[in-house]
C-alpha positions in Angstrom: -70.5 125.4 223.1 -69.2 127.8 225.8 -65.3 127.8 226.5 -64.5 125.8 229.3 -60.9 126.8 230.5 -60.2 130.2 231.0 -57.1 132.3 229.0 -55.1 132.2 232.2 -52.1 130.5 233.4 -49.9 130.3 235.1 -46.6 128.3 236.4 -46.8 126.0 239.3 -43.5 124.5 240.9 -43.6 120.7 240.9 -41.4 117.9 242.5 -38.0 118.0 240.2 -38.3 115.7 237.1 -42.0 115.4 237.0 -43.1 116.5 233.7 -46.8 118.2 233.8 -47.6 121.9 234.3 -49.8 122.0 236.8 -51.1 125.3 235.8 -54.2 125.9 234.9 -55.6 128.3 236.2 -59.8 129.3 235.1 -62.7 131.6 236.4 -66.2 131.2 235.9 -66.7 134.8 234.9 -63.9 134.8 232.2 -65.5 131.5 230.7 -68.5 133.4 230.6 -67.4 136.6 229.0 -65.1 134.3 226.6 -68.5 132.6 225.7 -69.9 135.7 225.4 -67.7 137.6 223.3 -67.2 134.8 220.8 -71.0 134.7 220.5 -71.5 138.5 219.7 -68.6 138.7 217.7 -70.4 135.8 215.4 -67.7 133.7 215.0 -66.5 129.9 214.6 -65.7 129.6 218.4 -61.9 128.9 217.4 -59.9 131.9 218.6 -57.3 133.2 216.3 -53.6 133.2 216.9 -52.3 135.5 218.8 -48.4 137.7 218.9 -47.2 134.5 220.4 -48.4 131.5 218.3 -47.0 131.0 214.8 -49.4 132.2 212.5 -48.4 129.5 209.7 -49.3 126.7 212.3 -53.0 128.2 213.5 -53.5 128.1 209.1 -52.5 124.9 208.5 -54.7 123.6 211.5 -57.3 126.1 210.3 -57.4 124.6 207.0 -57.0 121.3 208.1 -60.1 121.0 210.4 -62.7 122.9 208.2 -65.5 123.2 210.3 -67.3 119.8 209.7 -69.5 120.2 212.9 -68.1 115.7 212.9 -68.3 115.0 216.3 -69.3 112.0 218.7 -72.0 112.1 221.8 -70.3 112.5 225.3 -68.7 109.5 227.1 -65.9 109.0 229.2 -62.3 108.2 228.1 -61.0 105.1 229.0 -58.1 104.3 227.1 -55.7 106.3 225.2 -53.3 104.3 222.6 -50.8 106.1 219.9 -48.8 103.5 218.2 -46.1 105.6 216.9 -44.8 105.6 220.4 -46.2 103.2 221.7 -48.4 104.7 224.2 -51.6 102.3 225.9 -52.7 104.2 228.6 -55.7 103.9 231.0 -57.3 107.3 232.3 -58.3 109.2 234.9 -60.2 112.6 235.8 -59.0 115.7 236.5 -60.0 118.3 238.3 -59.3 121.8 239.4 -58.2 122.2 243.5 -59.6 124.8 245.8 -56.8 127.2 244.6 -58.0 127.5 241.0 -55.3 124.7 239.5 -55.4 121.5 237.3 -54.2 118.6 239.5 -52.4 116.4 237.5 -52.2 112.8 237.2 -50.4 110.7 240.0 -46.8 110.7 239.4 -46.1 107.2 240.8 -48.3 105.8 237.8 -45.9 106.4 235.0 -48.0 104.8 232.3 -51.2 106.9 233.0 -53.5 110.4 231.2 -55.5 112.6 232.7 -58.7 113.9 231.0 -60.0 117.6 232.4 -63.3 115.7 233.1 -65.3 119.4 233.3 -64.2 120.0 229.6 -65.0 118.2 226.4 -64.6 114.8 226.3 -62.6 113.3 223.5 -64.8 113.1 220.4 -67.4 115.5 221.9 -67.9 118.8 220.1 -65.3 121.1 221.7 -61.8 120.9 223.1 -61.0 118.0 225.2 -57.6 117.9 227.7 -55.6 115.3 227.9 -52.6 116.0 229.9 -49.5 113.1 230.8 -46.3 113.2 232.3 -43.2 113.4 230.3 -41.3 111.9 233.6 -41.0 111.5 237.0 -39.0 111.6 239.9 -37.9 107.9 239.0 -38.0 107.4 235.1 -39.7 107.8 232.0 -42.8 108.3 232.0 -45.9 107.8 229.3 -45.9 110.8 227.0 -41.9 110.9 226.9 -42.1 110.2 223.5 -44.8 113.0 222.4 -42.5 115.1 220.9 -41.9 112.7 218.2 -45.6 113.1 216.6 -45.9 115.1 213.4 -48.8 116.3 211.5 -50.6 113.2 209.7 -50.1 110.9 212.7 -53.1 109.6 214.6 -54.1 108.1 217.7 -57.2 106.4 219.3 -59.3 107.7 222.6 -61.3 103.9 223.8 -65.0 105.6 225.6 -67.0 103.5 228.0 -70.0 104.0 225.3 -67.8 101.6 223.5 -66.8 103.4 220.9 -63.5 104.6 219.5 -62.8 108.2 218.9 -60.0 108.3 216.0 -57.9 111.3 215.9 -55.5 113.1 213.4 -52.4 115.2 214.4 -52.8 118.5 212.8 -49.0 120.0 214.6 -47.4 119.8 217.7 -45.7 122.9 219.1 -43.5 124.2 221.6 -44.6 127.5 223.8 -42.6 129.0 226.5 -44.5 128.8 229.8 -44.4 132.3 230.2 -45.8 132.9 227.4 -48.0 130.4 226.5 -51.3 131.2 223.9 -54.0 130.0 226.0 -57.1 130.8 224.0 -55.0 128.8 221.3 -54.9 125.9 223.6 -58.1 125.9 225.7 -60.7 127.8 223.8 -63.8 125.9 223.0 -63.8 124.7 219.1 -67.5 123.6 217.5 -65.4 120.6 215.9 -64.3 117.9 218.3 -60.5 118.0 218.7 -58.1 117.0 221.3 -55.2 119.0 223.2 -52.3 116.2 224.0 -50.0 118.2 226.5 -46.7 117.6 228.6 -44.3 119.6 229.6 -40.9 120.4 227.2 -37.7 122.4 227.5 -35.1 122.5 230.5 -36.1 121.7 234.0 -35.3 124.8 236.1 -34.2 123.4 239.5 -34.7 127.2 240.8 -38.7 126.9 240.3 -39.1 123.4 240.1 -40.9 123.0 236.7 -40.0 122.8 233.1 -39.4 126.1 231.0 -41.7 125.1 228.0 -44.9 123.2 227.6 -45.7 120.6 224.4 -48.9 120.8 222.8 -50.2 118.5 220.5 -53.5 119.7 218.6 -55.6 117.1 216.5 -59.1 116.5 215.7 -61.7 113.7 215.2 -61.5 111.9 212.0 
């Protein structure tokens, strides 16, 4: 399956204490040329960790996931529920503005995901998004507590086919938004996994937007 995000991005300033990077930024051409290379190199479609990304976490996911091929037909997400932090949340799509960017969910809905509705949904072969707030202007907000998931926890994604897509953390990690391992994020996998991100770290009141950005990688069970 071709990549669907590009390995760019880039920070976007958001209102203070609203906690999603609003930053991803993609191409057409560099999906295609991603596609392309990973194709002609002959390999799994999962890029390898790069200077920035701890090499002990890529192996354990690595090892973790296999490549099983496990995955479910495509269907919208409609419900996302992690009981560890007690998280039952409805979705909606996202999509990318005229400028390139990831709009991300409303921030007066503090109990709500997005899911990057041009990517892999979750349980499809591939990587599917699913991007929250960690706050808001106001309060809390639904994936505050995302930082307290370890490897071995799992979560459910409800799909208007009416089935339920069970997922497995395999780590959740910390990256610097300045240097943040894209292709490690957004690549295209040919297993069925899921990207839980939020933003982490200080909020810099000079640029208007957290300093790190959470990322939770799992896959389908």
């Amino acid at each position: 399956m071709a990549a669907r995000l590009s390995s760019l991005i880039e920070p976007e300033p958001v209102p203070p204490k609203r906690g999603f990077r609003r930053a991803v930024t993609w191409t057409v051409w560099s999906v295609l040329l991603l596609a392309l290379a990973l194709n002609l190199l002959g390999g799994p479609g999962r890029p390898s960790a790069d200077s920035s990304t701890p090499g002990t976490a890529a192996a354990h996911r690595q090892s973790a996931m296999g490549s099983s091929g496990r995955h479910l037909p495509r269907s919208t997400p409609t419900r996302l529920l992690i009981p560890k932090i007690s998280v039952d949340a409805p979705f909606t799509t996202l999509s990318v503005d005229s400028a390139g960017k990831l709009d991300p969910p409303p921030a007066d809905d503090t109990n709500l995901v997005g899911w990057y509705a041009d990517g892999a949904s979750p349980g499809e072969a591939g990587t599917a998004i699913i991007a929250g707030h960690v706050d808001t202007a106001t309060s809390a907000a639904v994936f505050a507590g995302l930082s307290e998931l370890e490897k071995g926890d799992k979560f459910k994604v409800k799909r208007a086919d009416g089935r339920t897509a069970s997922f497995v953390v395999d780590s959740a990690e910390t990256f610097e938004k300045d240097d943040f391992p894209d292709k490690l994020v957004y690549a295209d996998t040919p297993d069925a996994e899921v990207r839980l991100i939020t933003c982490a770290g200080d909020y810099d009141h000079t640029t208007k937007d957290y300093t790190e950005n959470l990322v939770v990688f799992a896959h389908l069970m």
